[in-house]
Phi, psi and omega in degrees: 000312173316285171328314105029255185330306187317314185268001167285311198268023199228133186227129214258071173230028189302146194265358172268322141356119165282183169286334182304323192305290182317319178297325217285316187289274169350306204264336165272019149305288201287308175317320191271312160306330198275319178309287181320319174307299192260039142270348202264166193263166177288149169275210187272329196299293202284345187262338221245329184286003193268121167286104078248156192356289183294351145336286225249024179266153173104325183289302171302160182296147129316352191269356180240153200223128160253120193297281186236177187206138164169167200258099175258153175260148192294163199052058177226180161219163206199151185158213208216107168319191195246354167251008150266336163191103206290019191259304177250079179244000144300135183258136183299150189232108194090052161279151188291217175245149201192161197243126138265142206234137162246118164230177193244127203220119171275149172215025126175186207294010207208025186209157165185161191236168171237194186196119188269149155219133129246118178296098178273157168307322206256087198267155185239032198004070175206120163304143184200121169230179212233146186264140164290185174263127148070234165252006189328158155215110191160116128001090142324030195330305187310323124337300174321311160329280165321295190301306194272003142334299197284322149134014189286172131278127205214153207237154136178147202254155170258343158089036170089328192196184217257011209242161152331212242198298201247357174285102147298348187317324176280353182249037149302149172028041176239082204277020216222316205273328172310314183297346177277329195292337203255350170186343197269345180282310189294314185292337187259001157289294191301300222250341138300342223239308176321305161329303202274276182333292185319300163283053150261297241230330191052027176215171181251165189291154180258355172201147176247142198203157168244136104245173183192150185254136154095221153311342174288321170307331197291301196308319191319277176341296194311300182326300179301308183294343170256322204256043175330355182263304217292317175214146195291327176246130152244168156254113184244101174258128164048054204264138158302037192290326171258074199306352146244358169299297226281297176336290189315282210296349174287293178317264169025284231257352166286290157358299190290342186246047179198161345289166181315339186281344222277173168299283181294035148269142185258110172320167144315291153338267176291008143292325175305318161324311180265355157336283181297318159307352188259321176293318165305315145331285223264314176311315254205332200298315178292358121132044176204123165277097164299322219075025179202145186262091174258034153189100192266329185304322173301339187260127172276081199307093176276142194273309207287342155292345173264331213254139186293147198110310225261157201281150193046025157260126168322126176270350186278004196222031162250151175275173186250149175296334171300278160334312176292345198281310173304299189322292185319304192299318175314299161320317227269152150316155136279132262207065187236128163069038178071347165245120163358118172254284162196158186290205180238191168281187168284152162289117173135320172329309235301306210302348170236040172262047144306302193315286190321309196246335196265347168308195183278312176215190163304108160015118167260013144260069177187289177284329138343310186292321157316305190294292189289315170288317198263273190260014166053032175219107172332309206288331177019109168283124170284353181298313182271013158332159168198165191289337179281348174284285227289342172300288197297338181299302181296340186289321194274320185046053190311125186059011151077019184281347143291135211233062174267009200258138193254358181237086165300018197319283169340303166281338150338275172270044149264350200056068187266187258161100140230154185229122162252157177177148197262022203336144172284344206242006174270149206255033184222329157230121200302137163299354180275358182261316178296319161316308223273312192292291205307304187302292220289315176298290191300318181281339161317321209238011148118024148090169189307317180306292184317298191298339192306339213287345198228319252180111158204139182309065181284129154260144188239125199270123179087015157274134154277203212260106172100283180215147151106164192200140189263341202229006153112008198285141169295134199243330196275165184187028200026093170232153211284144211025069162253333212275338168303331177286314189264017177151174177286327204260000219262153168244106218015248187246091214300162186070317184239086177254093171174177203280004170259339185269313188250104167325329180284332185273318192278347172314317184285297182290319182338311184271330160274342196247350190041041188250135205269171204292060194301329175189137174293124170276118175273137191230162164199166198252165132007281174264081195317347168259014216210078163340286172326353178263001182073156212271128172277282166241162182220150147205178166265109149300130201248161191264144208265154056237359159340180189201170343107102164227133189275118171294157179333139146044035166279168178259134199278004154289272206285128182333309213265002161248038169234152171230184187231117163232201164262155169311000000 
């Protein structure tokens, strides 16, 4: 080592020296560090960076394994096939360089959940886990992706079990796998993967963050309520918080339009119809016509412009008092017994109420949900609904997965963070269920005002469920699984990467910087899912109870002429 040192400080550029000499010197140079480098005991930074097993002994619960480990290299992709996991089975792409951990967690004899981590080499010391869809059961990689972009460490859980999106199959007579889908996965995923960071890294996240869209909004949402510590930010898109009103009222809201045959059934064809007639209503009520319905709660829809018979209604393009009827209930709450059940969609919704309305039967995260969760019978007919399943759904709650408790006090005052948001235009969990959380949060908890300082709303008008837009609207924003509409490879926002574009980023400063979210920029392309088509419209979403308002004589494309005002 002494030698080492000597010929470290000694620089072979004497001019008494051949050149051969000097190459000679060099090269017992750089031999001699690499020899000391990997003799030397490690410090923690380099024992914490080894992608393999023995890192991490010691670390895990017995009740946990780690299934694989390996070492992706930068520019790769990585994931699971489609016959480990049909849920996610797109694989994320132009991943950085990175450590990935798959493990395995028994929760009892007859349930376990897995979990994805990926550890980048270039770490930003934060954690971030990311939520599912629907009944999925499948590792979200593709979410991961996009997140350790960025340079978090980044989670997601499969939740217990193996499936789609709309397969429920697995939780006949499975009350165990239910409680991992409904809360046990995610939180004992989130409070390993810390674990897992820590020896990786020899430090701990210095902030922690969520998002998830959909049922991911739901975890978010579950986690902070039971667990206020795991994390300092969540992003909650659409969250499925209340899982089995929604579940009943989905089985429900099929009901209104079936069977097909009936008089007051509505074809496809005329949902398109009253689509366009609700837009034509509906648009310009906020005082700019766009082609997009940014306030459906103002308009006051009149039917009798659709319904047949009636003078300048098209008859190949009207509804029947029957239809309309149909219609109404789709808009209207649900109702049992003089009390509120859950709400209805929006006026703007129709284009995608195909999901709902337009099958064979009922949604099968909504009858499926009945079938496996409720009434334990495959064969179950949704034909025999009744207002009294949806009593029992809700009394029971099966795996305990509604994320209903409105007084967050805790993560509060821990200075937690949250950003929520809605699309208006989505046609599967009505944006009046997100009203519905946020007014209920706020009346817990010392009214609206109190909450902006922590806790603020979007509805973002022409967003669909999540992701995606029917009517040219800015729909991005990096919200959770949006960055997958635009490709394997994209990350928060191209072109605009930063906290006025991207909710996750301003989420981040809000919580590291305290500087609060006042208004989101929504973005959309040419081609809407296509950056590369170059930007069509940017606005802001305002945080409710705010509104979209265009200045004097602005152009409704561009961002910077809109404003957030009060109603």
């Amino acid at each position: 080592m002494e030698i080492v040192q000597r010929l470290a400080g000694y620089t072979p550029n004497s001019h008494a020296m051949t050149v051969s000499n000097k190459v000679l010197i060099s090269q017992l140079l750089a031999t001699c560090a690499a020899f000391a480098e990997q003799n030397q005991p490690l410090n923690s930074r380099q024992r914490g960076l080894v992608c393999r097993s023995d890192t991490f002994d010691g670390i895990l619960l017995a009740a946990a394994q780690i299934e694989t480990i390996a070492r992706v290299n930068n520019a790769s992709s990585y994931g699971e096939d489609r016959s480990r996991n049909p849920a996610y089975p797109i694989l994320p792409a132009n991943l950085p360089e990175l450590c990935s951990l798959t493990v395995n967690v028994t929760t009892s004899p007859t349930s376990f959940y897995r979990f994805g981590l990926f550890l980048p080499t270039e770490w930003n010391s934060r954690f971030l886990a990311v939520g599912n869809g629907g009944f999925a059961g499948g590792i979200n990689w593709l979410d991961m992706g996009s997140g350790v972009r960025y340079g978090f460490a980044a989670m997601s859980t499969d939740t217990g079990h193996n499936s789609t999106s709309g397969d429920v199959s697995w939780a006949l007579h499975q009350d165990e796998r239910q409680k991992d889908f409904g809360f046990r996965a995610m939180h004992g995923a989130v409070e390993l993967s810390k674990r897992l960071i820590l020896a990786y890294y020899s430090d701990p996240p210095r902030r922690s963050y969520y998002s998830g869209c959909s049922t991911g909004g739901r975890q978010g949402l579950k986690e902070i309520q039971l667990h206020p510590d795991s994390f300092d930010g969540a992003l909650i898109g659409a969250p499925a918080w209340w899982t089995p009103n929604l579940a009943a009222w989905t089985t429900k809201v099929h009901t209104y339009n079936a069977p097909a045959q009936a008089a007051h059934h509505i074809p496809a064809q005329l949902i398109g119809a009253l689509s366009k007639e609700v837009l034509r209503q509906c648009d310009a009520v906020d005082g700019v016509a766009d082609g997009i319905i940014s306030a459906p709660e103002q308009c006051k829809f009149d039917f009798a412009k659709i319904l047949c018979g009636n003078p300048g209604v098209e008859a190949s393009t009207c509804l029947t008092s029957h239809q309309v009827n149909t219609a109404k209930a789709v808009y209207g709450d649900y109702v049992i017994g003089g009390k509120f059940f859950f709400p209805g969609l929006s006026l703007g919704s129709e284009d995608l109420w195909s999901v709902l309305l337009g099958q064979a039967g009922p949604d099968p995260r909504g009858q499926d949900y009945v079938r496996n969760f409720i009434v334990n019978d495959t064969n179950w007919d949704w034909r025999t609904y009744n207002d009294t399943l949806a009593e029992i759904a809700a009394a029971a709650d099966p795996g305990d997965a509604a994320a209903g408790d409105f007084d967050i006090a805790e993560f509060r005052d821990r200075g937690g963070k949250i950003i929520m948001y809605n699309g208006d235009a989505d046609g599967m969990i009505p944006p009046k269920s997100s009203d519905y959380y946020y007014k209920n949060t706020a009346a817990a908890m010392g009214g609206t005002v109190s909450l902006q300082s922590w806790f603020r709303y979007f509805r973002v008008p022409g967003l669909g469920h999540c992701s995606g837009t029917r009517v040219n609207a800015p729909w991005y924003f990096a919200g959770g699984n949006q960055a997958g509409s635009l490709g394997t490879g994209t990350y928060s926002v191209p072109r605009f990467a930063d906290a006025q574009h991207d909710a996750l980023l301003a989420l981040v400063d809000w919580v590291e910087k305290g500087t609060a979210t006042e208004s989101i920029i929504a973005t959309t392309w040419n081609s809407p899912s296509d950056p590369a088509s170059g930007v069509l419209r940017q606005r802001p979403l305002c945080p409710f109870p705010k509104i979209q308002v265009l200045k004097q004589g602005g152009d409704e494309k561009v961002a910077s002429d809109w404003t957030c005002a009060s109603k």
